[in-house]
N, C-alpha and C positions, 0 to 999 in steps of 0.2 A: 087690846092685844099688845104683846109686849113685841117690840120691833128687834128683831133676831137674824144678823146675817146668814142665809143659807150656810152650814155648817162651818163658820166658825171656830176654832175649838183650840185648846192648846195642850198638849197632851203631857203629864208628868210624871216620872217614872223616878220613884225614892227606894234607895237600898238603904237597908237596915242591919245593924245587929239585934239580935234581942230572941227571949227563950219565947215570947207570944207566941201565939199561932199565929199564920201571915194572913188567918181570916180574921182573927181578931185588929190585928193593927189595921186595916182596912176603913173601916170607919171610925177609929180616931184618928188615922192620918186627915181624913175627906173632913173632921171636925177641925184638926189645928190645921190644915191650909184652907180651908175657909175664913178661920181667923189670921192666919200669917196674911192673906190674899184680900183681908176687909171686904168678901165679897158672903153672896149667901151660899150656903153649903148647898142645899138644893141646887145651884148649878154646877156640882160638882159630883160625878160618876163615879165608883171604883170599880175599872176597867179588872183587875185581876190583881191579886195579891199568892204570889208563891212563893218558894221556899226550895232551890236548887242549889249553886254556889253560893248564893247568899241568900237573903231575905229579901223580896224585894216588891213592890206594892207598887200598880201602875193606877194615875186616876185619870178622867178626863173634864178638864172646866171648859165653859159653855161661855163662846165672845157674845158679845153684844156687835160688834163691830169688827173688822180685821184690824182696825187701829187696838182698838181694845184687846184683841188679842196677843197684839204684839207686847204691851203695857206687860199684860200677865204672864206671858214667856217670861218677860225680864224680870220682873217680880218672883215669879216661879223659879227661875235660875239662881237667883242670889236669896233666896228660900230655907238653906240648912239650919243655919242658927236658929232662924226663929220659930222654924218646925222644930227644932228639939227644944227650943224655952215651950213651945207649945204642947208640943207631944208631956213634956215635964209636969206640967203647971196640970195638964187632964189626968197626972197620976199614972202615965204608960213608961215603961222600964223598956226603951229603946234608945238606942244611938244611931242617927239620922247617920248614914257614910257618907252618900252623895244623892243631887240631885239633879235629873236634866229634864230640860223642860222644849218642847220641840209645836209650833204651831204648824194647825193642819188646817190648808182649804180643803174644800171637799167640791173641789172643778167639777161640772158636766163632762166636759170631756177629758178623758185619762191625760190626756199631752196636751192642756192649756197652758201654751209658752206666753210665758211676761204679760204687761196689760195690766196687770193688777195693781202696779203703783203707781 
């Protein structure tokens, strides 16, 4: 059994330019930040990929820990460049604008204050 902190998770939300469809960019983004992130893609979700003022593809990666989690926020934040060397090198005709990367517990209780660290 792989040891998995109760929800875990760090949530990444990439705007894009590009003519793709935002279903297409969807799973090559979840392919180049698997590779930007050195982690396996399988732990990585595409939560929604639309297309309103901009282009914009949300995914969600899977902690192992809430340490680890916080690891891949920071990884994930400072993320652009190498998602577009990435995005690049799999052959996709996109320009990464920005990227925010936001970690989520997933508490029992809605208003679990502090404690956690």
């Amino acid at each position: 059994s792989v040891a998995v902190a109760a929800g875990s998770h760090v949530d990444v939300s990439v705007s894009l330019e590009s003519d793709l469809a935002a279903a297409e960019l969807g799973p090559k983004l979840r392919e180049a930040l698997g590779a930007v992130l050195a982690i396996d893609e399988r732990r990585i979700a595409v939560l929604s990929a639309s297309r309103r003022a901009s282009l914009s593809v949300s995914l969600r990666v899977l902690a192992k820990t809430s340490a680890d989690a916080s690891a891949l926020k920071a990884q994930a934040a400072g993320s652009a460049e190498g998602l577009q060397a990435a995005l690049s090198s799999l052959g996709v005709a996109a320009t990464v604008a920005g990227v925010q990367a936001t970690t989520k517990e997933e508490a029992r209780e809605p208003d679990a204050g502090g404690g956690a660290d």
